[in-house]
N, C-alpha and C positions, 0 to 999 in steps of 0.2 A: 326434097324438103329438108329440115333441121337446119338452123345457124347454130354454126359454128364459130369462136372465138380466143384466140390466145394469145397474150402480151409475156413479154420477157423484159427485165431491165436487168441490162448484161451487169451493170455497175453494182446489185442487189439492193438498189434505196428500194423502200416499202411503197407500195402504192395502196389509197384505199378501195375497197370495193364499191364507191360510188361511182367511179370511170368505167365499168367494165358492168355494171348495171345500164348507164347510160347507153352503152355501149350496143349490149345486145338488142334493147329494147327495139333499136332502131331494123330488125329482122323478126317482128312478130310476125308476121305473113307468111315464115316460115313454119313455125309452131301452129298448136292447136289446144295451147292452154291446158295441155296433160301431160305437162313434165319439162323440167326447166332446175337448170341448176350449173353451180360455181365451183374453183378449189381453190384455194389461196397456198404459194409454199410460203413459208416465213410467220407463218399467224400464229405461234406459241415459243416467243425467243425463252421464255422462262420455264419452257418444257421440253427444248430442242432433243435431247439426247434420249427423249424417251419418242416411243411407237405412240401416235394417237389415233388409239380404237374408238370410231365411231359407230356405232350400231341405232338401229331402228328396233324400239321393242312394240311389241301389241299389247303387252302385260308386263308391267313392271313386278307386283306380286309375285306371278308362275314364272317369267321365264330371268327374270336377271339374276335372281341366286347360282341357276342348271349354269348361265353363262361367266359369272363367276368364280365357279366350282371348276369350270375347263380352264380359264385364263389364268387361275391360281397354281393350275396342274403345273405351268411353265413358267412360272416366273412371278413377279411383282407388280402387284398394282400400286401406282405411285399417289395418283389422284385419281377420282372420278366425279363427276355430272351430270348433271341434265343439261344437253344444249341450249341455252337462253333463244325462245322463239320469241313470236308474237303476234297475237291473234289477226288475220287477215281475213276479208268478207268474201275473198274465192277459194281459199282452202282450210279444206276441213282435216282435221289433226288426228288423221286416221293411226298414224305412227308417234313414239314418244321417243324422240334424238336423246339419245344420252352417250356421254363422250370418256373413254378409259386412256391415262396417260400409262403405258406398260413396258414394263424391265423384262425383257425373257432373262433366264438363266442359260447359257451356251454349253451348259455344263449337262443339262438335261437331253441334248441332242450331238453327243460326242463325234460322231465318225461323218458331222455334216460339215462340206466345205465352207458353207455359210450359216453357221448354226443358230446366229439370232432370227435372219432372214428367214430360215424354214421354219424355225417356229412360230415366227407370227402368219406366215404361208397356209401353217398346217393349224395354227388355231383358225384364220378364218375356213379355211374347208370345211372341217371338223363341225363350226356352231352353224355357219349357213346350209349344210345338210343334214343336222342332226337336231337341232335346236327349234322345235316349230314356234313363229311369233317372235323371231330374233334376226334380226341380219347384219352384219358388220358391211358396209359397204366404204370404208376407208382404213386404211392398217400402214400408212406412213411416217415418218420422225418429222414435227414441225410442219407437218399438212393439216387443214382444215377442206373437207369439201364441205358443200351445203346443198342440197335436193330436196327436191317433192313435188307433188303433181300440181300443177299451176303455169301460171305464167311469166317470166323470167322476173318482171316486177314485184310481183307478190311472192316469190319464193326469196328474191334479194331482201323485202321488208318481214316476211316471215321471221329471217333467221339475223334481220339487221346487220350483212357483210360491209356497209361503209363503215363500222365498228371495227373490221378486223384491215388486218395491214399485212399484202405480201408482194414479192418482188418477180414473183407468176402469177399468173391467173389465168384460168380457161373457163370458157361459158359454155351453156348448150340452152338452145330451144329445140326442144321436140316435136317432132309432130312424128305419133304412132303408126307403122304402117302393118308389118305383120303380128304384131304384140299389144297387146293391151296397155293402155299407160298406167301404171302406179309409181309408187315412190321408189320403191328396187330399181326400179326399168328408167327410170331419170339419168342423164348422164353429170358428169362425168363419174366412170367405172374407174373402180383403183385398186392396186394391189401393191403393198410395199409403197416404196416413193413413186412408182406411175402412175399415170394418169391419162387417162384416154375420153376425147371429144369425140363424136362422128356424124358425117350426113349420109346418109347413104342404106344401102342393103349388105352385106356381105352374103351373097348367093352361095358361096363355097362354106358357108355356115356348120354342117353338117359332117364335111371332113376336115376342116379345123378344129370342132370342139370333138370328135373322136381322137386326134392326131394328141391336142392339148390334154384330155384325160388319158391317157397312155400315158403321160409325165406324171399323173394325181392330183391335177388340178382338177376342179369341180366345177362345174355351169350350174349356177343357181337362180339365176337371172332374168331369166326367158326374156334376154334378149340378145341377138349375133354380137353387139359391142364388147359385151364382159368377155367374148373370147379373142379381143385385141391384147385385153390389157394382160391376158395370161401368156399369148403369144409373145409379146414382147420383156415381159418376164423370164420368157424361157429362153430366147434367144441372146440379151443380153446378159443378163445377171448369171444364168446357170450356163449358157453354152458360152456366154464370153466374146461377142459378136458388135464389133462396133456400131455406134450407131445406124450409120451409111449402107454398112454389108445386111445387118439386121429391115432395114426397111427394102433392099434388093429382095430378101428371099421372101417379106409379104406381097411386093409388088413388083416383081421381075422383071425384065423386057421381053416380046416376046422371042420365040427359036430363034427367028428366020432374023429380027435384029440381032440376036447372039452371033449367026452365023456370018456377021459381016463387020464384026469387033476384030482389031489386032487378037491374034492369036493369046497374047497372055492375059487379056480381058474375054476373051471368049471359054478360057479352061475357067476360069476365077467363076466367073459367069453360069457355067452348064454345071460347076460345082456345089453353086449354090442352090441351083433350080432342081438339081439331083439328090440332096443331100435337105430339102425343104420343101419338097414337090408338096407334102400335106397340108404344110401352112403356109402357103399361095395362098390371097384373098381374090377371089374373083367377084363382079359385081360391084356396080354403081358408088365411088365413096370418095370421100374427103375425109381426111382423120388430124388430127393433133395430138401428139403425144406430148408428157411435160415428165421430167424427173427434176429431181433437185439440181440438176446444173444445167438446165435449159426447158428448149421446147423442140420440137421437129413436127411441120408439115409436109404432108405429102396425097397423092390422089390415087388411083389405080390407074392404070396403064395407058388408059386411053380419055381419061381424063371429064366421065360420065356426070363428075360435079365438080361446083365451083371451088377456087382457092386465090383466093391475092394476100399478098403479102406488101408489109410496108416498114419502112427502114426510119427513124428521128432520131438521133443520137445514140443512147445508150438503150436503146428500145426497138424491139421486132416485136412485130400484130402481123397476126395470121388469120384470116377469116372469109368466111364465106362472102361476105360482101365489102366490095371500100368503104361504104357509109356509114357501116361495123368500125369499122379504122378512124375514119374521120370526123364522127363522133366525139372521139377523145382526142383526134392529134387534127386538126381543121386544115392546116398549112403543113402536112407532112409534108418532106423533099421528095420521098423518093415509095412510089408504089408499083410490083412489079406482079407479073403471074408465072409464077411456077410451072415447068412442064411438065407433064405425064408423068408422073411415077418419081421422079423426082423431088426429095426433099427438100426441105428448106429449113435450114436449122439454126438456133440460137443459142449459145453457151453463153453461162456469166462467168463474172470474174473470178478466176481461182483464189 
């Protein structure tokens, strides 16, 4: 089950969130009306250069001072708010969105190779296991997500996203299989500029989020997706891993395919799956990832759920269904299906 959704315009013009509302709606069937949600890159050109911390409070009173007082430890708060919602007749406003535009100091985190990026890394650890009644569930420059339990309709008019304008955008409908649905547990999961969609289980759940906390990243989520978007954190940003080699070593091929690659694909190959055996994703999935210079889909190995993909000029859709695509582009040229474990990836213009 879950639809999944992602547009890219390689060109960067802004798209609104009315298309990619349309969009999803047409895979409710997927969902289950407990959890639904959007990211936009490009939605605060007048903030680009700053990190936007989006957090869920239960108590504005008790807990936004405790989370203030940590955020100030590293750096600057430039602006902050309450994210403009709006009252909807299926969801109840169990969480209060409010949105922090933040400066780390790099000077506070000296001997780090990326010392802005670990600080805002290690502020979200920090207040999502330490903080009760607080969650940062977005810590990107110029990203906007929007979540909460509902249905892709009412969380897009919740939070009013044909208000905002970005030249990405990823969707998810939910539907909960081993987890309870709340507004945490809503996709899309983000860390830094990532961002992670998924349908599926991640069965290997268990030795991936050991493998990921071994680096000091944290599961707060209770759900298998928040351990993609740390996996691919770690593999690109901190081990430096391009895209293509990075989604090899979550979705491998198997041995016996390795063992019948030209020789200098088969060492590349056994290097990866030897050197990454812990974070192999095994189990059922379709995932989309998105950073600020694109998107990349891809499936697990054997390709247990769906993914099409579609091409219209300066735009790649990635999603669980054509109809999902078709929606917004009616006469696309060109729609194809991705094989097994294999990417599909979209860069915009540098």
């Amino acid at each position: 089950m879950c639809g999944i959704i992602g547009v890219v315009d390689r060109d960067r013009k802004g798209m609104s969130g009315a298309s990619i509302k349309q969009a999803l709606s047409m895979m409710n069937e997927r969902g289950s009306g407990e959890g639904a949600g959007y990211v936009a890159y490009g939605a605060f050109p007048d903030y680009a250069d700053y990190y936007a911390l989006h957090i869920f409070f239960d108590n504005i009173r008790e807990t936004k001072p405790k989370v203030e007082d940590i955020i100030e430890r590293w750096g600057t708060i430039v602006h902050d708010e309450q994210i403009p919602t709006y009252e909807q007749p299926g969801i109840r406003k169990v969480h209060i969105p409010w949105r922090y535009f933040f400066r780390p100091d790099p000077l506070l985190m000296p001997r780090s190779t990326t010392p802005e990026e670990d600080i805002v890394t290690h502020l979200v650890m920090q207040v999502n296991s330490s903080v009760k009644g607080a969650l940062i569930f977005s810590s990107g420059k110029n990203i906007a997500v929007f979540k909460a339990s509902g249905w892709p309709e009412e969380v897009a008019d919740f939070y009013r996203i044909q208000d905002y304008k970005g030249y990405i955008w990823l969707g998810h409908n939910r539907y909960p299989t081993n987890t309870p649905g709340w507004w945490g547990g809503a996709h899309p999961f983000n860390l830094l500029n990532w961002s992670v969609v998924h349908n599926g289980e991640i069965t290997s759940y268990g030795t991936n989020r050991r493998y990921i906390e071994s680096y000091g990243y944290q599961c707060t989520m209770f759900t298998d997706t928040e351990v993609v978007a740390y996996l691919i954190d770690l593999l690109v940003r901190r081990h430096l891993l391009p895209i293509p080699l990075a989604v090899r070593a979550l979705a491998p091929p198997f041995w016996d395919e390795i063992d019948r690659m030209p020789e200098v694909e088969q060492q590349l190959n056994r290097a990866i799956r030897l050197t990454y055996g812990a974070a192999l994703m095994n189990g059922p999935f379709a995932i989309v990832i998105a950073n600020q210079d694109g998107i990349v889909g891809f499936t697990d190995r054997i390709k247990l759920r769906p993914l099409v993909a579609g091409e219209c000029g300066a735009r790649l859709y990635i999603s669980s269904e054509e109809a999902a695509i078709r929606r917004i582009e009616p006469d696309i040229p060109r729609i194809f299906m991705p094989r097994a474990g294999e990417p599909v990836i979209g860069r915009v213009a540098s």
